[in-house]
Structure formats: C-alpha cells, structure tokens
N, C-alpha and C positions, 0 to 999 in steps of 0.2 A: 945615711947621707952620702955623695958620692962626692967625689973629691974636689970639684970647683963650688963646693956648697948647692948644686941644684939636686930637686929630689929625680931618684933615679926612676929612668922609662921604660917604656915595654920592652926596648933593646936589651937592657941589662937585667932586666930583672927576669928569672923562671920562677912563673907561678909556684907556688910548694904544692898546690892541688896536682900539677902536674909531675914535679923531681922524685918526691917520695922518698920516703926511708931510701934510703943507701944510694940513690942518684949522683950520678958526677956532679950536678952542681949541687953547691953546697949552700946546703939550707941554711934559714938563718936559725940563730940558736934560740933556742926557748918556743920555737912554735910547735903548736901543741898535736897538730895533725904528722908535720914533716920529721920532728924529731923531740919527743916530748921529753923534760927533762924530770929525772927523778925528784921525788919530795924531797931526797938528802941534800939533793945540791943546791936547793932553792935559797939556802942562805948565802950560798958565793956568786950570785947573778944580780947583778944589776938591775934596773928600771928596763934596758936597752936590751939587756941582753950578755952584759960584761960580769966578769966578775963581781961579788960584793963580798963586802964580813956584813952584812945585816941578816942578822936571824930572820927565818920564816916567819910569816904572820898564819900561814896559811900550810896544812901538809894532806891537803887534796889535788891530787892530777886533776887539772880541768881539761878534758881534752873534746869536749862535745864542741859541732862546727860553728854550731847558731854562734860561739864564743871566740870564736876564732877572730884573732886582730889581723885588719888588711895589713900587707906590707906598708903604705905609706906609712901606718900609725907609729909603724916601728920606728922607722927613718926620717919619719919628718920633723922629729924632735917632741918632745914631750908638752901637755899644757904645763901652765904654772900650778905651784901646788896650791890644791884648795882642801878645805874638809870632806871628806868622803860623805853622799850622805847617807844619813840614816836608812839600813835597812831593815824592814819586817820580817817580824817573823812567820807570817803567815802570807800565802800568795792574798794580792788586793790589786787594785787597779793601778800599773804602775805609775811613777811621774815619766814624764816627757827627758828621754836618757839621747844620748846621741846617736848609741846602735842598740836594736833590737835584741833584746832579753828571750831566750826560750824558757819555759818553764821549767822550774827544778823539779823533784821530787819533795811533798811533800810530807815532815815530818811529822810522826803522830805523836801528841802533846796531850800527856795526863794532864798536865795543870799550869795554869803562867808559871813560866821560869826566868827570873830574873838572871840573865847569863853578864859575867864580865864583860865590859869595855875594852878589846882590842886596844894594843898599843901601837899606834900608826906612826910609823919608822922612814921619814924621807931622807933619799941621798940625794944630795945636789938639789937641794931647793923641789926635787920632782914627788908625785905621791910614790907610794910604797908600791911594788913591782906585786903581781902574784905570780905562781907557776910557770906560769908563760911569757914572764918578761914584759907583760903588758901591765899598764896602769892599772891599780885596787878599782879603778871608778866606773870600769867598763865588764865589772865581771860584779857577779852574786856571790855572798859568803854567807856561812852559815853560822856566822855571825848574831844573836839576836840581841838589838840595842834597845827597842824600849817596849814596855808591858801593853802600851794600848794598839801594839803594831802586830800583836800578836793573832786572831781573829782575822786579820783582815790578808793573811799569808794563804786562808782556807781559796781566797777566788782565782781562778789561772788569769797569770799576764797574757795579753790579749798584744798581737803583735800591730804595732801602729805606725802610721806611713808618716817616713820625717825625710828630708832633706839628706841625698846620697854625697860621700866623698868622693872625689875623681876617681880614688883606688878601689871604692866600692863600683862605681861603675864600669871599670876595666875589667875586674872580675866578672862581672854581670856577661861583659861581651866575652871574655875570651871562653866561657866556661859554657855559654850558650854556640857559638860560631867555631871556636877552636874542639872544643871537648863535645861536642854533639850535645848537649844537656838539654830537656826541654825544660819551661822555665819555672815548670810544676818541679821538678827536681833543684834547680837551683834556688828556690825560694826556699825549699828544704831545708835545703845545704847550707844559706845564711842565713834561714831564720828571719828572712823577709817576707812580707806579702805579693803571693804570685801577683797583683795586680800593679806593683810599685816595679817587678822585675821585667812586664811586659811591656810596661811603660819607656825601663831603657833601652829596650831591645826593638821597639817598634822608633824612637829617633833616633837609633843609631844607624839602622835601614833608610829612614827618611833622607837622614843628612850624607851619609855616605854610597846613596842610588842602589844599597843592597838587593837584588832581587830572589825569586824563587829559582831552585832548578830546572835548567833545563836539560834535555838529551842527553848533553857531550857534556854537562858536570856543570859546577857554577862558571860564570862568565870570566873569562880571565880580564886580570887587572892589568893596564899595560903600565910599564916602567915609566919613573921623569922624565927618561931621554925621550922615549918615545912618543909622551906626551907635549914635549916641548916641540919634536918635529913635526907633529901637525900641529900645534899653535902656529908655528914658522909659515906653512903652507897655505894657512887660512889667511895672514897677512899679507899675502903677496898683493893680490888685488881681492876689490869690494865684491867683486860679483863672482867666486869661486864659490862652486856648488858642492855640497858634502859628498856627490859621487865620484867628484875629480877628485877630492883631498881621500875618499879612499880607497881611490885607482894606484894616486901615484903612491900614499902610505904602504898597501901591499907589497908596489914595486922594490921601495927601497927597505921594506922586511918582509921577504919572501916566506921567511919561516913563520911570522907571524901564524900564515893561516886566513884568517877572517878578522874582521874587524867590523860590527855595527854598526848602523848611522847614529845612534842613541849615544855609542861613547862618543863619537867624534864631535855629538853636541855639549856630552857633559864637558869633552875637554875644551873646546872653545868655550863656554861659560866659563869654565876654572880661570882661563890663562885670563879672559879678559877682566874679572874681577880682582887676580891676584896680582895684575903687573900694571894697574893704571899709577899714573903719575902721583897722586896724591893717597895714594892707599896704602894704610899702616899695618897694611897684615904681611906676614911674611909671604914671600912669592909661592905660588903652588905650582909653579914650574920651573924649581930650583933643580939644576939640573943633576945634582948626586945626592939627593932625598928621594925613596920614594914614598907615596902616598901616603899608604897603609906604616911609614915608616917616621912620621909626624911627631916631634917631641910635643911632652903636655898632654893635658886631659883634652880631653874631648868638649869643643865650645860648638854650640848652636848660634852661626851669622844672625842677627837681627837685621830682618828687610824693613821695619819699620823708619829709619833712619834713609832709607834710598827713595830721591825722588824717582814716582812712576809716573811719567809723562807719556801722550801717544805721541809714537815717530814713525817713520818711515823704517821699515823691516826688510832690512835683505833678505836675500833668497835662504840664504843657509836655516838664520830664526825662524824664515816661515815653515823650511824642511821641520826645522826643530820643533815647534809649538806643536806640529803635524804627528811627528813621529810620537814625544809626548804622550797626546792626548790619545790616539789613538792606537799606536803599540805597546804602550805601557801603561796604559788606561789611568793614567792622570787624569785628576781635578781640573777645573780653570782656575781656582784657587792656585792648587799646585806648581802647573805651569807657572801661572803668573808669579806666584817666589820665586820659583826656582830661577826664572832670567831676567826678574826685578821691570818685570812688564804691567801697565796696568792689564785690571783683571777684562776690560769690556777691549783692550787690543786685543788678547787671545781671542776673548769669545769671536770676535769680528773676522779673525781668521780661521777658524774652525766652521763656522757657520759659513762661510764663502766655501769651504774646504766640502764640505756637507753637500752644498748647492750644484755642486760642480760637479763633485764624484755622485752625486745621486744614492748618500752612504744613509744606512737604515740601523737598526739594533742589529747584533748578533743571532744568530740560531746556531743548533748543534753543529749544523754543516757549512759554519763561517757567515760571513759578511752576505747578507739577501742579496740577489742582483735585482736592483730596481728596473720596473717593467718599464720600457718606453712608454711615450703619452698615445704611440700608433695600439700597442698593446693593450693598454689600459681601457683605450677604447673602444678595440676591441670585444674585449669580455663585458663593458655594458653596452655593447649592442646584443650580445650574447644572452644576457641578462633580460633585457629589453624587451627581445624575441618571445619572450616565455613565463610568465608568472610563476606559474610552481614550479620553474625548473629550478634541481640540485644541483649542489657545488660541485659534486661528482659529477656530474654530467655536464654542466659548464667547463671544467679543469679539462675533459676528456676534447671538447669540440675544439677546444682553444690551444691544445697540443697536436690536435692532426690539422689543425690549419696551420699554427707553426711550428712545422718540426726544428725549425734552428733552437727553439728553446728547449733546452735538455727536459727541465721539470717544471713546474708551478706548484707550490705548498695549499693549502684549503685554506690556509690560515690568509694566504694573499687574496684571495677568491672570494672570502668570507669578509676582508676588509674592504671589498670595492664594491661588494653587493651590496653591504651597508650604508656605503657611500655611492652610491648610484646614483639615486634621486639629484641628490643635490653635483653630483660631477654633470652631468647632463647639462643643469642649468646653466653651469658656468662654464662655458664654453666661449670662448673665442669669439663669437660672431653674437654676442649678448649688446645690445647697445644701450646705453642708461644717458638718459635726460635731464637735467636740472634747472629749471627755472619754472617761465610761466606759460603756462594751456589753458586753450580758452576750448569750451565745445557746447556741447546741449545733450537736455535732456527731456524727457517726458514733460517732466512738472516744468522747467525753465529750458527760453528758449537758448537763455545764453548763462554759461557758468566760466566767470574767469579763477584758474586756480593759480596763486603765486608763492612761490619759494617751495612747490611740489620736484619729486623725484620718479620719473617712470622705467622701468623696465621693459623691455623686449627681447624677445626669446622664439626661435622658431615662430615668425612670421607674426607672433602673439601679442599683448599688453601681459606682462606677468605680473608686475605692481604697481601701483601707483599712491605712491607714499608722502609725507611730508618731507623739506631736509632733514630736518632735525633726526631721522630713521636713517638717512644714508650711511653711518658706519654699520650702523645693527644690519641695517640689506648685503654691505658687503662681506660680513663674517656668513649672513643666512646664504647667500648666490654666488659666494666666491671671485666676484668682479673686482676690477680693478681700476686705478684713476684712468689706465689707458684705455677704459669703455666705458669711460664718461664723457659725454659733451656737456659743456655748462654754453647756456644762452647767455647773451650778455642784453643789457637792459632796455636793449631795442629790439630785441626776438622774442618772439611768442612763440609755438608750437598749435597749428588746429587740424581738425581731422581733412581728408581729404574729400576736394568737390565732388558732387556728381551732378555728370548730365544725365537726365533723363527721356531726353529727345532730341538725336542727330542724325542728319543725311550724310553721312562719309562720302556718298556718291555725288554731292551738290558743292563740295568745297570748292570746287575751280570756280564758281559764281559767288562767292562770298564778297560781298561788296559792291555785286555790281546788279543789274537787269531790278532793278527795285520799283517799276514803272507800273505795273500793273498788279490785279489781284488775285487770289488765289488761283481758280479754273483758267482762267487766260494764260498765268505766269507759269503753270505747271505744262502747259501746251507751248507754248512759247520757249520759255528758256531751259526748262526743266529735265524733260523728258530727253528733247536732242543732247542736254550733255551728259546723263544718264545712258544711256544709249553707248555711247564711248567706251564705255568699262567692259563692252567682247573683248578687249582688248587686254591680254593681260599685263602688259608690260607697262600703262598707262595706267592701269588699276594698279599697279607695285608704286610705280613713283606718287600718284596723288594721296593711297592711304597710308606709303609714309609720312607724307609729310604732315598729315591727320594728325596722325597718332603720336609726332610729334609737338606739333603747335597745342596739341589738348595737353599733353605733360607737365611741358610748359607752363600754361594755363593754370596750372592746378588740380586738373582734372584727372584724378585719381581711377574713376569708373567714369564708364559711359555706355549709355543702350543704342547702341548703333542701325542706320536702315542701312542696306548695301544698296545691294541690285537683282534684276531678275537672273543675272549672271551666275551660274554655279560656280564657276570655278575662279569668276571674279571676286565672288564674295568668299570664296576658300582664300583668297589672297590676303581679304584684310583677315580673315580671320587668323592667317598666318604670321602676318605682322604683327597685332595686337599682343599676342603671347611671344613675339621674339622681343619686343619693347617691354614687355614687363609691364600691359595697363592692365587692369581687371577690365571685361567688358562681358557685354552681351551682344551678339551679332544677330540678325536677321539678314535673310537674303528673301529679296522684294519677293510677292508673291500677285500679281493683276494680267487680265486677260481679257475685258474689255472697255473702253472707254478710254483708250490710250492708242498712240499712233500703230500702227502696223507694223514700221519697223522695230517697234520695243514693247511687245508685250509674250505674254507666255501663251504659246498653241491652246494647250487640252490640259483637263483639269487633270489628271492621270499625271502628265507630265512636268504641272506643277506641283502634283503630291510626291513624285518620283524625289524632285531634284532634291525637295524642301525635306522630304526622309535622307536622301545620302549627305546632303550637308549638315543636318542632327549627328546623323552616325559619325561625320567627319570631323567638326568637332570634338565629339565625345572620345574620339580616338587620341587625341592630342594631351586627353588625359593632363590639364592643367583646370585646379581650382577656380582659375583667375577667368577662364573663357568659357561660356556657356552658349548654347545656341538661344533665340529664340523667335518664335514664330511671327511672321511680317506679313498679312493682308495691308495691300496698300493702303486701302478704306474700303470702304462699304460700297461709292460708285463703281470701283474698277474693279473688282468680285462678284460673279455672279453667285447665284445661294448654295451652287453643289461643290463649289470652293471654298466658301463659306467655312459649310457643315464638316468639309474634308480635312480644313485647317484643325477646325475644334479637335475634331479626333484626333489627329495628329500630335496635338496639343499634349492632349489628356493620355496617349500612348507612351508617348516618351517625357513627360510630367516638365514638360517645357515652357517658359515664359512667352506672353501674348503681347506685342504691341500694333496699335494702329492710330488712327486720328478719327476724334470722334465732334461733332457740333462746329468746328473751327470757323467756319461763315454761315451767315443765315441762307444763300443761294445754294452753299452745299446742302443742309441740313431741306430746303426744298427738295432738293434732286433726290435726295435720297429716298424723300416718301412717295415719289410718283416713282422709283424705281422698285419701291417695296412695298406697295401697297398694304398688304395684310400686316405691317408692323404697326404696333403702337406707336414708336417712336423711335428717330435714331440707333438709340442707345438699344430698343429691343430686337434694333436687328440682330446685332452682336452675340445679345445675348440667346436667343433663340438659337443660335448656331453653338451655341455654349464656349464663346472666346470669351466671357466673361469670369474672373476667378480673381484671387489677392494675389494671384504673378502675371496679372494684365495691367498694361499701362497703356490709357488714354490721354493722347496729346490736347491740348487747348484745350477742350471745355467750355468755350468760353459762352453757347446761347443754350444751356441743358436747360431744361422745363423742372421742374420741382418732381415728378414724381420720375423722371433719370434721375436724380439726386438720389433719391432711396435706392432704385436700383442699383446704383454702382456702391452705395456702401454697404446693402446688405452682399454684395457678392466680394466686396472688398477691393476693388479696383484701386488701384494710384494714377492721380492725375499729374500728367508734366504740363506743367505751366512756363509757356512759352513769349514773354510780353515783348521780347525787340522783335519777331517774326510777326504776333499778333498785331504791334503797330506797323511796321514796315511794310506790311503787304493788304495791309487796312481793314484786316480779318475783325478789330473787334477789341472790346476791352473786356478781360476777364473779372468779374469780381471774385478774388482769392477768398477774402472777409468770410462771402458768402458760404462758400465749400468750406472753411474752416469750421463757419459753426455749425455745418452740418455731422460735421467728421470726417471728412474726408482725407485720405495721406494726400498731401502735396508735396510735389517739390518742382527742381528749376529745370529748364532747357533752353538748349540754345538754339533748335531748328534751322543750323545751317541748310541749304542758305537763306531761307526765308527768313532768318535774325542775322544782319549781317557781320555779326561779333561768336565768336569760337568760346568766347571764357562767359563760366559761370559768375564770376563776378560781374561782368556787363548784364548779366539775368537778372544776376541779383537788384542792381541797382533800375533797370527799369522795372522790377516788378513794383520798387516801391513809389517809384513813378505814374506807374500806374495805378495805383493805389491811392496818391496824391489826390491824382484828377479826379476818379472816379469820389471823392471825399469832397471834391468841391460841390460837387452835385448831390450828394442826398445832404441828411439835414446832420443835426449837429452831433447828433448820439451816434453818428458812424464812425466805427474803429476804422483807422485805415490802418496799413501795415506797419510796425518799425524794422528798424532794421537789424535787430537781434533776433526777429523771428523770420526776418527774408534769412540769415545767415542759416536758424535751423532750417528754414527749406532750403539752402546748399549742401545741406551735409545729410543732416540726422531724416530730415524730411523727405531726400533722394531717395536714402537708404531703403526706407520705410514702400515707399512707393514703387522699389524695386523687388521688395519683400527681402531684403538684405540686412534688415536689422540686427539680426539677430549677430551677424559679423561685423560690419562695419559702421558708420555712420558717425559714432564717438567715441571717449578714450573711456569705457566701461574695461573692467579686468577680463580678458580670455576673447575681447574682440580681436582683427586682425589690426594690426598696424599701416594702415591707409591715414598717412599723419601728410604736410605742409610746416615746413619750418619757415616764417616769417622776418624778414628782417625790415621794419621801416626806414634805417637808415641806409640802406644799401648805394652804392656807387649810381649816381645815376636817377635817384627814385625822383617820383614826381610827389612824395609825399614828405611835407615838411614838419618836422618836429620841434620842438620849445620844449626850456627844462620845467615848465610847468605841467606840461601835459602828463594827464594817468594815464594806465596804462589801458584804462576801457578804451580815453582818448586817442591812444594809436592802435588799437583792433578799428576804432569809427573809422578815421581818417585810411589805414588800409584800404578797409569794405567800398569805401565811396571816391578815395582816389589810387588805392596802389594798383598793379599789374605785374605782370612778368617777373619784372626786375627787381620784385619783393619777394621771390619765391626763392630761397635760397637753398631749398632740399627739396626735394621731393618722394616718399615714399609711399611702398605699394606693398601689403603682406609681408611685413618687416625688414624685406629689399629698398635700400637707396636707390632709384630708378635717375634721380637728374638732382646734381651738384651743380649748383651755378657758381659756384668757384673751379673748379673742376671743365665745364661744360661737357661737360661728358654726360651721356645717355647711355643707359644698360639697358 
C-alpha cells in the first residue's frame, strides 16, 4: 500500500516481469519469479511479505508463472481469513477459484493414503502466507485432505474464464504493448485462456484509439498541454475547420512534425466530454497528467446513459464522422459511440458523404474513380453497338476515345454490361403516367382503364401496369417520383386523333364558299386558291399554320393532299417534321379536267415530280413523315397516269390516296369517262391503286359488289360527314361498311368540312348516323359514340395501315397519346361531383375542344403544353 492508503499505479510500480533478479528497483519480497525466497526463510515472512516467527506449512519453491500473485494482491491488503478449501488429491474438475490454476504434476499413488491435516497458522487475523508471501488459497499443496478426492486428482484442471483484477489487466496490457508479447505467450505466462487475454487487449485498443503500425513507428501520443491547446483553438468560434486548428497547432509546435485530422477529432471529443459543466469524471485535459499517465484501472465509459438525439453537426463532427468511417474504417456503430451521436445521424452523413464524393469499395489500387454518367454512357452505347462484343474490346474502344482516363478495370465493364438493359431504360427522358386512359381495341370499341401506371421510353409504351406495381416498376426501370406525372381526377389520358382526309392546300377557305356542290365548288373556289401555292413563301405561312391548328386539335397524324406544286408540297412537308406531326403527305397529281392554269403538262412530268418528292422525303429520314401517292381522282387522270401512279406506288411501296363515289354526278362522269370499267372503284383498281395502304375518301354511293372489292384488296375508307353535308355530297351509311368489314375512320376534308378537328368528325358522323336511323326500320344500329371514338383513333390507324404502331396504348406501340383535362380554365364543358368518369370521356367527345387538350404527344415527344403554350 502506498503511503496516503491508495493502491499504487503504473507510476510507481515496475512490473517484476520487467526488473528481474538484481534490477535497481527493488522487487518486492517473496515474489516468486523477481526474487524467490528460500524454503529456510519461509518461517520469518509474513502473509505480506514481512518478517514472521510462524513456521512453514509448506517447504516447496513455488515459482511456476501460472502461480504468480499480481502486485495489487500483495498491496491491496489481504481477504479476511477463511478455511482453505479442501484439496484433492487427484487432478478433477476444479471449483470456481479467483485465479486460474495450471496443472501440477501428478503423483503416482499405489493405494489411498490417508495423509495428515496441515496445521493452518494465521497471523493477524489473515490466512497462512506460502513461499511466496502470497495467501494458502491462491496456490495448490500437496496436501491430500480427504480419501474420496483422491481419483478425481487423475483429470487435468482445465483453465476457465472468470472475472479479471485491474492488476491482472495492467499486466495483460503492459506485457502485450510494452514487452512485445503476443497474447499466445502471455496466456502462457498467466495461465489464462488466450481468448480471455485478447479480449483485454482488443478494449483496451477500442477505448484508447490504439491503432496498427504505420511507416514512421506507432502514432505519437501528444502531451496534456498540447492537447488542451487545441481544445483552446476549437473553442474559439463554432465554425473553425480541423484544417485551420492544424495549421495554426503546427505553427505553434513546429517540432511537433505532423499531426492527423483523426487526433484532432479524438481530442475534441476528449475535452468536450471531460470538461462539461455537470460531468463527474475527472478532466482529460488536466493540464500536468498525461494521458497514458491516468491514475486507476482502466474503466470502459458507458454510452448507454447519454442521450443520443439528432442535431445540427458542425463542420468539424462532420470532418470527424468522415474521417472515422472512412480512414479508419470504423463501424456506424462505432462512430456513433465514440461522439455519442445517434446511429441513423452518422449513417445520414456518410451516405451524403458517399453521394457526393461518388465513393465505391476499395480495390488493390485504392479508392475506384467512379465513371461519370457521360462515361457510363458511353460504354453502353458501346455495348449497344454490338451483341457479342467482349469486355476487352469494349475497355479497349472506351479508352481510345478517352484518353483522359488513365485505366478502366473489366470488373467496371463487367458490371455495366450487366446492368445495361436496365441503365438504358432509366434514362432521364422516361416519362410515367398515373391515373386513368381511356382507348380501344379489337374486341371493345371503348376500354376505360383507372388507377393504371404507364411507361414510356424512346418514343414507346414500355408498361402499362396497375398502381398498385408502381414501386416494383420503380426498383425494375429505375425512375423516379421526378418522371411521374400523376393526373388529377379530371384528366384522362387517350391515344392520339387521326385525320385521314385533308386539303392542306384548301385552309384559307375553311369556313367559307359553302354555296355550291362538289364539281361546281372545286371549279369555283377550289382550284384558284390551290393554284396560289407556286408561291412558296404563301405555301410556308398557310402550312404553318396547318400544322399548327391540327396540334391543337388533337390531331396527332394526318394524311395530307398538297398540291400539284413540287416544291410547294416539299414545304409542308418540311414543316410537318419541324413540328413534330406524324404525317403522310401527297403532292396533287391531275392533268385534265381542271383549269389551264393549275394542272400538270405531261404524264412524264407528273411521274418526274411525284418520284423526286418520294425520294425527297425519304431523304429526311424521319419515322414520323412518309410520302404518299395523290391522283386527284379518277375525272382529272387520264389511264396512262393512272397506270403510272400504281407503279410508282408499288416501286417505292408507298401509300395510295384519292376520292372515290363522293356524289352520284361524279360517280356518272366517271363511267362515260371510262367506259370499259365495271365500276368506279374498278377504275382504280385496274390501274392497281388499290392495296391495305390505300385510302378512299367518302364512299359514300359504292354499289355492293365495290364493297367486296375494297375489302378483298383491303382498302381504308376516310369517312368524311361535315364535308359530305356541307357540300351536299350525300349521307354515308358507316353501319353498312362496318358490317361489311371494312377499316373506317374519321376526316375532316378541309375545306369541304368546315371544322379542322377530329372531334367535330367525330360528332357529325354520329349525326349522321342519327338521321340516316330515322329512315330505315327499327333493327338499325345507328352509330355510338364509343365506336365514333374508335373511328378517331384506333379506326384511323387501321385505315392508314398503321396499327401496328399507333392507334392505342397496346405495349411497344409509339406513344401518340392526348392528355385531357375537362376542367380546364375556360372549358365549355361542365362537370358535377356526380358524374363518372365514362361521363366526362361523353361530355369531352360531344362538347370539349382545344381548350381540353392540355398535352399533346407525338412518338413519346411532348409536341404542345397548353400550360406552357409552346409548340416543338
């Protein structure tokens, strides 16, 4: 014991493992390694260590280590005395002792021997001392006390893990950290189990930031003062950054050398847990202690006891969690004890930390540099390029395009191959839908779908899901809430119009000259403002503003007639693909029965122009714009025009439109101009304009056996009903051609219809339909108007022979969608909270316009925001 009664510290005390026989400090007496004492003298030592007159009990040198008493045992005073207990005479399983027993040698035993009862000799109230001045109770004698303990001496004591004294743990450390010992040797050496000695030697690491070697030797520890000077410097102000606290630290200890960001964290965490206001630990930046210089055993802080709240983190803790986690490859666990943070703060800044730096695993050669997103997507277009190409040869293309990157690993190459498919889809310009779409199909003309999730992707439908699958799609497509649009409960979603019958060249009359009928009105008002478009600069302003007001409209596609103009009709065709409509253009093709000043010379010259604007077109190399072949009709083509068209046709596998039966005065003319035809419709076909990518307007007086002709050849009719009444052509019965088979769909025959929008089609066809219902008898279907709707869309389609892309929202068609909103700013359509949702697709169809189209898209391009009013 040291002289103010405390037991004494690693200050004062030299280990005896280290003084050794004949060392200047003086061992203490009786221990059995430093200075063991003879069996003579063991009658004049004490319990402690002091003289005694008590005779030996014992005249064996114990001096093996396992037996060795720590220094506290000596000095910390003795227990009280108790009976020794009993020991066997043979090895057995021992009881539960305070320090670990090594095996003695045992003794071979002819036969039970009943040996004397020692006489247990206490001084001072303590038990009897042996050899070594240590307590009878912590050492084996060879002693045997009773007959049935004998047997059971034959099994080795088995060393068992109990509860360490502070002084057995100091040992532990200095003998492992001072003495180089590994702790296979020091479990030896006390007669512990290695797994009880790596145990202290792994928290005494934890608690005191012990790390491995590095280069320049272990890390030096800095001094109290030093440590207290940067506590000083971190207090100054809140926002001082660990690189200024150890600029200026350097400054003012030049000789220091270096100083890590790592201590400068452990030593702000010290100061600020050892110096707050209420905390009953001694200070750890007392300024004449150092560290490693700490009276007392070694105590493990419980963080159980601190609340961990989230707060606002300066700059320095966030350096700190940083450096942590990732220079010292801490836990979040860890962190988070070590600066009494909860555990989901750390993570939160680590994961930011991650996002920012673009930080990946480790490899042999450090920290990956993560590839940009320009790179990344690079090498799957790389990828893309090439089905069986290898990573080698990917790695090789992708490093001579970019030399600034020194390397690429196969391992990186390998993981973006894999993930290829799915990087592709999730892309940026992916737009996802949520609500309700209404469209058609084969079987129904109308399918409303509600609380659906769509997809699109390069120009495409890629799913079309329920909601209930919208999280599963965003783990499968990689999308995000910022390429979601959710409809709210007055937008629907439908496919986009189509016309399949307009005069681009007759808009400046839309609305007006509505006086006369067909042969008259085309002589009259038609032809002279036709005529107009040599003109190209009057042909730019009229089919812009075409190809706007049909946008507008809804009108997604359209089959366009121009003019006999080449280079007028290259104009709208230019247009149409700088707008973004899908279309089919025609440039007029007629050369008699029309004025002088507007028809085409020579049939040569009509076949000339009508090949360079195919080729001209086709040059423009967009999906969205196709040519197709325009006889004006039947009167104003003579037959070796006709015949020249067809070929033409069938050469460059191009679409056919013209006008076929539209008034009974035409469908005359036609047979006294063609004699040798069966009918109308065989003019056409005899010249072979007939095929499933011809479309014939109106329809409206065909004889039953045209009926079979146009469906064995597969013809689509454009059904024209505000131009049919307006110019008094005639009432179509649709009914009819339905039950024949026939593709139908809508036109709007500007300007013999004096309405632009499919929806105004829509609704006189069923008008017409009406009437023509009053007149037969009572078993006649007239139209509704979920199947006038599929003749807008899906019925267009079909008629254009474009099913197979557009028409409705099928998976892998193009996206030619309408976003509807009935309530919009302005609408003429009024809503109630009673009404479903079929009731506002009705109330649309039969009263909305323009002002309900609130998107417009074309091949997965937004083409017209009416929020926006922009047009692309």
């Amino acid at each position: 014991m040291s002289s103010n009664g405390e037991p004494p510290t690693s200050q004062a005390f030299t280990p005896f493992w280290i003084a050794g026989p004949g060392s200047p400090s003086a061992p203490v007496v009786g221990n059995p390694v430093a200075n063991p004492v003879p069996s003579s003298d063991l009658g004049t030592l004490g319990p402690a260590g002091v003289a005694s007159t008590v005779q030996p009990t014992m005249s064996q040198d114990i001096t093996t280590m396992a037996n060795a008493v720590p220094h506290d045992d000596f000095t910390n005073g003795l227990p009280e005395a108790q009976p020794p207990p009993p020991q066997p005479q043979q090895p057995g399983p021992p009881d539960p002792q305070p320090l670990v027993e090594a095996p003695q040698s045992e003794p071979t035993l002819e036969a039970p021997q009943v040996q004397p009862t020692p006489t247990e000799v206490s001084v001072d109230g303590n038990p009897p001392a042996c050899s070594s001045g240590a307590p009878t109770k912590f050492f084996h004698t060879n002693v045997e006390d009773e007959e049935e303990n004998i047997m059971d001496k034959k099994k080795k004591c088995k060393v068992q893990r109990r509860r360490l004294s502070p002084s057995h743990r100091e040992m532990i450390i200095d003998l492992v950290f001072n003495e180089k010992k590994t702790s296979r040797e020091v479990a030896r050496y006390m007669g512990l189990p290695q797994s009880t000695v790596m145990s202290v030697v792994q928290v005494f690491k934890k608690e005191h930031r012990i790390h491995k070697k590095t280069a320049t030797g272990r890390k030096r520890r800095l001094t109290t003062a030093q440590e207290f000077h940067l506590f000083e410097m971190s207090q100054e102000r809140d926002n001082i950054s660990v690189d200024e606290i150890r600029t200026r630290f350097l400054q003012s200890f030049p000789e220091f050398g270096h100083i890590s960001k790592t201590t400068i964290y452990r030593t702000l965490e010290r100061g600020k847990t050892g110096t707050g206001p209420e905390s009953t630990n001694h200070s750890l930046l007392e300024p004449n202690v150092s560290i490693m210089e700490e009276t007392g055993p070694i105590e493990t802080t419980s963080d159980k006891d601190i609340s961990r709240q989230r707060r606002s983190l300066s700059i320095a803790e966030r350096e700190m969690i940083i450096s942590l986690f990732f220079n010292e490859n801490r836990t979040i666990r860890e962190v988070a004890d070590f600066m009494h943070l909860a555990k989901s703060t750390v993570s939160s800044v680590v994961q930011v930390f991650k996002k920012e730096h673009r930080i990946q695993r480790k490899t042999s050669t450090g920290r990956k540099k993560k590839l940009s997103d320009d790179h990344e997507q690079m090498i799957m277009d790389i990828l893309s390029q090439k089905e069986d190409i290898t990573i080698e040869e990917t790695r090789n293309r992708f490093l001579s395009l970019n030399p600034e990157v020194p390397n690429i690993s196969k391992s990186t190459i390998y993981r973006i191959m894999e993930n290829c498919q799915s990087k592709l889809r999730a892309r940026s310009d992916m737009e996802v839908f949520v609500g309700t779409f209404v469209h058609s199909t084969e079987e129904s003309p109308m399918v409303i779908l509600t609380d659906m999730v769509m997809g699109v992707l390069n120009t495409k439908i890629e799913f079309m899901e329920s909601l209930e699958e919208l999280d599963h799609l965003k783990a499968e497509y990689g999308f995000t809430d910022s390429n979601i649009h959710y409809m709210t409960p007055s937008q629907f979603m439908m496919p986009g119009m189509i016309d399949t019958h307009i005069h681009a060249s007759q808009f400046p009359n839309n609305g007006v000259a509505m006086d006369l009928p067909l042969l008259e009105w085309l002589q009259t008002y038609t032809f002279p403002t036709e005529a107009n478009f040599s003109d190209t600069l009057f042909a730019r302003e009229v089919y812009s503003k075409v190809v706007e007001r049909l946008l507008r409209n809804g009108t997604t596609t359209a089959a366009y007639f121009g003019t006999i103009h080449l280079e007028g009709s290259k104009i709208l065709a230019d247009v149409v693909h700088d707008k973004g409509q899908r279309a089919l253009i025609g440039k007029v093709n007629m050369m008699r029965n029309c004025p002088e000043y507007y028809r085409e010379l020579s049939v040569q010259e009509s076949i000339r122009d009508t090949e360079e604007f195919i080729r001209y077109i086709r040059s423009i190399q967009s999906p969205l714009v196709q040519p197709i072949v325009t006889p004006r009709f039947a009167p104003t083509c003579p037959e070796d025009q006709l015949a020249s068209l067809g070929q033409l046709a069938n050469k460059y596998g191009c679409h056919i439109q013209s006008h076929l039966c539209e008034t009974q005065p035409e469908c005359n003319w036609v047979k006294e101009l063609f004699p040798w035809a069966k009918s109308y419709t065989d003019v056409y076909d005899s010249m072979r304009l007939l095929s499933e990518k011809s479309v014939m307007a109106h329809c409206i007086w065909l004889a039953d056996e045209e009926i079979y002709t146009l469906r064995e050849r597969g013809v689509g009719i454009a059904h024209c009903p505000n131009s049919n009444i307006s110019i008094r052509s005639g009432l179509c019965d649709i009914r009819r051609l339905l039950n024949h088979g026939l593709k139908v769909g809508l036109g709007t025959d500007c300007s013999g219809g004096y309405s632009s929008s499919v929806l105004d089609a829509l609704r006189q066809a069923l008008q017409v339909s009406n009437v023509l219902a009053l007149e037969r008898d009572q078993d006649y279907q007239r139209l509704t108007f979920k199947e006038a709707f599929r003749m807008a869309t899906l019925g267009g389609a079909k008629v254009l022979n474009m099913e197979d892309r557009i028409g409705n929202f099928e998976i892998d068609k193009e996206f030619d969608a309408l976003l509807i909103d009935v309530s919009a700013p302005g609408s003429a359509v009024d809503i109630f909270s009673k009404d479903t949702i079929e009731d506002k697709i009705q109330k649309f169809l039969y009263t909305g316009d323009d002002r309900n189209i609130a998107r417009v898209y074309v091949a997965g391009h937004r083409i017209l925001d009416l929020h926006n009013k922009n047009l692309h």
